[in-house]
C-alpha positions as CSV (number, residue, x, y, z in Angstrom):
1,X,46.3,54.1,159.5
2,X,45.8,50.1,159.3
3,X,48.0,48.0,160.4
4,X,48.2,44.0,160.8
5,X,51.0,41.4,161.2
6,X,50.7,38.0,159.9
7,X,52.8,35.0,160.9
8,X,53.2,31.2,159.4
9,X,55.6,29.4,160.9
10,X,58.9,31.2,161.0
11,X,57.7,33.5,158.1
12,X,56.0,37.2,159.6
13,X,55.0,40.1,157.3
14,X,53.7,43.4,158.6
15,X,51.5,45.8,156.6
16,X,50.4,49.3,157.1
17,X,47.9,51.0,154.5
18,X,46.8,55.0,155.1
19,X,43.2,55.2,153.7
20,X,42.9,58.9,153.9
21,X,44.0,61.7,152.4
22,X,47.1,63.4,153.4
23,X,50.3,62.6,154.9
24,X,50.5,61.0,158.4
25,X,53.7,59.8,160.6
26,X,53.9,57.9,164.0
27,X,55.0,55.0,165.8
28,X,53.6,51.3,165.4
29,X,54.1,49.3,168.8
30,X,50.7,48.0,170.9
31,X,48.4,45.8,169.3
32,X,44.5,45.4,169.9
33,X,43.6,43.1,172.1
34,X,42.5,39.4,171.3
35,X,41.4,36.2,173.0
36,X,44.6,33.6,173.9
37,X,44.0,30.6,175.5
38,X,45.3,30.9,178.7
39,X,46.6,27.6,179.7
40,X,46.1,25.5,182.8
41,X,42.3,25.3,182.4
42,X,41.9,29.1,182.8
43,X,40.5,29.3,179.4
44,X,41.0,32.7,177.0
45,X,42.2,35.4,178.4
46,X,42.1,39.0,176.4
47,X,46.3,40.0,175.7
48,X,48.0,42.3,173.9
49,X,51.1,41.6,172.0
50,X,54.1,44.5,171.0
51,X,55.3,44.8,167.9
52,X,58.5,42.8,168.7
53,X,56.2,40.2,170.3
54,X,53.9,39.9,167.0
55,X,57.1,39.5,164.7
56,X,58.5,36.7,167.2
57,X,62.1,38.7,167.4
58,X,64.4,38.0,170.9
59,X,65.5,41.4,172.2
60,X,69.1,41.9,174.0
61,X,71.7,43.7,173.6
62,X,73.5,43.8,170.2
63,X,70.7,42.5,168.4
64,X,69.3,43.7,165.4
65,X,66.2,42.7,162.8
66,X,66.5,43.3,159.0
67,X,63.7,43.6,156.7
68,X,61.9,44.8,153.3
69,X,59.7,46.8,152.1
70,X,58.0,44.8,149.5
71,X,56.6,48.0,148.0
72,X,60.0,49.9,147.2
73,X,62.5,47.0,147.4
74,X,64.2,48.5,149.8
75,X,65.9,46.7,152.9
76,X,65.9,48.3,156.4
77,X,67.7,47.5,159.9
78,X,66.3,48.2,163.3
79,X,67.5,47.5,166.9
80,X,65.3,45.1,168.0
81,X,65.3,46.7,171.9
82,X,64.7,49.9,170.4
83,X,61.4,48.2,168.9
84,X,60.6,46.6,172.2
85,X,60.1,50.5,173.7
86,X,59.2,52.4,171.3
87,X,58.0,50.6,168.0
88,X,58.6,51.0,164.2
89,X,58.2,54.9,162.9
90,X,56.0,54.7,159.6
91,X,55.9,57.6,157.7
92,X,53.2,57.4,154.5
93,X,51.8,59.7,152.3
94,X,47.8,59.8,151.0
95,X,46.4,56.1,150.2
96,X,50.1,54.4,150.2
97,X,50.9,51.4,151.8
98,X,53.9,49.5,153.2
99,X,54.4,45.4,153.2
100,X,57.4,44.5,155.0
101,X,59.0,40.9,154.9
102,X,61.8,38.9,155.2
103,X,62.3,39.4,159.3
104,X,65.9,38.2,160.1
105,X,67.5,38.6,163.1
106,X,71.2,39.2,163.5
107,X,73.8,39.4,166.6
108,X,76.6,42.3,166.6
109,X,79.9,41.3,167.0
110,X,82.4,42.9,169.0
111,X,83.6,45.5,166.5
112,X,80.2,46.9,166.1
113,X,79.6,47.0,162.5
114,X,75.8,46.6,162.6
115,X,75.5,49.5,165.4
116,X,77.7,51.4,162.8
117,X,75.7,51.0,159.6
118,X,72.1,51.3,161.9
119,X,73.4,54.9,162.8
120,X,75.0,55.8,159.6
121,X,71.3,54.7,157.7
122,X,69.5,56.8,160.7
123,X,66.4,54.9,159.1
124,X,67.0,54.8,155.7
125,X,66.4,51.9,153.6
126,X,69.1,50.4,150.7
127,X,68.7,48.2,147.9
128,X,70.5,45.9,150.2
129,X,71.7,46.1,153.7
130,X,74.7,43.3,152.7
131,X,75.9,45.2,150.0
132,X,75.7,48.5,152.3
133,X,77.5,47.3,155.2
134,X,80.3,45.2,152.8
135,X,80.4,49.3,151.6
136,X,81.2,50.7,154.6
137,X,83.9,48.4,156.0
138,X,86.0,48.1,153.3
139,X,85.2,51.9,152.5
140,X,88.8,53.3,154.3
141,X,90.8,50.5,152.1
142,X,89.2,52.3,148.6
143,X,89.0,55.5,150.5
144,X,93.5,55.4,150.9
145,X,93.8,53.7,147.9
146,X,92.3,56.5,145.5
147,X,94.1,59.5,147.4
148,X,97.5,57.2,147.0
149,X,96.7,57.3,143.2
150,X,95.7,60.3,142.9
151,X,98.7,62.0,144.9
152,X,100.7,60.1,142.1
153,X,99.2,60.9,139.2
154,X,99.3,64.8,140.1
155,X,102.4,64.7,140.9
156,X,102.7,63.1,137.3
157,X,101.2,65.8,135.9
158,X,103.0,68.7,137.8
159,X,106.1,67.0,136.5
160,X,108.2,68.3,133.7
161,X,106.6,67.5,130.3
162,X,109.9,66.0,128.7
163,X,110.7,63.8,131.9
164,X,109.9,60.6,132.4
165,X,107.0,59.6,135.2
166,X,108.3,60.5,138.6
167,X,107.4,58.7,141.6
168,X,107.3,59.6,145.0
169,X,110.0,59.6,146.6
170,X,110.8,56.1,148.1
171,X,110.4,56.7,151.5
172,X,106.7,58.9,151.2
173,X,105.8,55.9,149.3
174,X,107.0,52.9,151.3
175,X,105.1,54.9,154.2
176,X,101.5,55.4,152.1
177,X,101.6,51.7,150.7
178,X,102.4,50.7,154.5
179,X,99.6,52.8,155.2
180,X,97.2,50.8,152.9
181,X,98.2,47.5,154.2
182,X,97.9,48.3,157.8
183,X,94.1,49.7,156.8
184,X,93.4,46.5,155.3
185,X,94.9,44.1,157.8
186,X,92.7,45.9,160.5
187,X,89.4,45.4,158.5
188,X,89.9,41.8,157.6
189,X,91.8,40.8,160.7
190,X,95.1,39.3,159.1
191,X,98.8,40.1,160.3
192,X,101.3,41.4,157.5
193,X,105.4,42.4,157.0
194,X,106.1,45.6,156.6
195,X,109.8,43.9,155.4
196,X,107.7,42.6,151.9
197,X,107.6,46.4,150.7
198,X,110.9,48.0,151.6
């Protein structure tokens, strides 16, 4: 297995090519060696860099590096401490290869949600870790609303053929649209009156 970083500025890419043939997995952390100027006269000194110091990311707790896979489009999230120790697990088959771009680093916030969707993935990639993690908090909100529809459409059905729709009964439903609302304030933070729906 090859692999090299590259970096322009802010911009990095990493990219790891298997040249033989069958499948290999393992972790990507150490560089070779290479001459750095020193500083202070001392002239170039032989370093080597990790992973998270080719890429130019800033460990600490919380923090978290997004990337793609120009290869399969896909978009993956890594703790960025967990990179610092241990490195990126690659996982390629004969003669395939893996560009990765698009390094961004992001901060947690209090609630956790990256630390939820990193363990959730367990290192899978997405089409797009924005779209995943918009998924997955307001997933409870769609989650209660479906049951609560579907709870009154069977009941709908179950009911007498010649009777009109039948509701549940006002208190069962005050409760599960209460329900829904609470849910919702949680996720986006906002207060609300359970007054407005009795």
């Amino acid at each position: 297995v090859i692999a090299y970083s590259n970096r322009f500025q802010n911009e990095c890419s990493l990219i790891v090519y298997h040249n033989k043939f069958n499948t290999t997995s393992g972790w990507i952390n150490i560089a070779s060696p290479f001459l750095k100027n020193g500083g202070n006269g001392n002239g170039k000194q032989k370093v080597s860099e990790n992973l998270v110091q080719n890429l130019c990311l800033t460990g600490g707790l919380n923090r978290y590096v997004i990337f793609r896979d120009f290869i399969s489009g896909l978009e993956f999230i890594r703790e960025i401490d967990s990179l610092q120790k241990d490195g990126l697990f690659i996982e390629l088959e004969a003669f395939k290869y893996q560009v990765f771009l698009d390094f961004r680093e992001v901060e947690d916030s209090e609630s956790g949600i990256y630390r939820k969707l990193h363990d959730s993935l367990n290192g899978k990639g997405v089409s797009s870790i924005e779209e995943a993690l918009v998924e997955m908090v307001f997933k409870p909100i769609v989650q209660c609303a479906e049951q609560l529809l579907f709870d009154i459409y069977t009941r709908y059905l179950q009911s007498d053929s010649s009777a009109k729709i039948k509701p549940m009964a006002g208190k069962e439903f005050e409760e599960r649209v209460e329900e829904l609302i609470r849910i919702t304030a949680e996720i986006t933070d906002s207060k609300y009156d359970c007054a407005l729906i009795s």
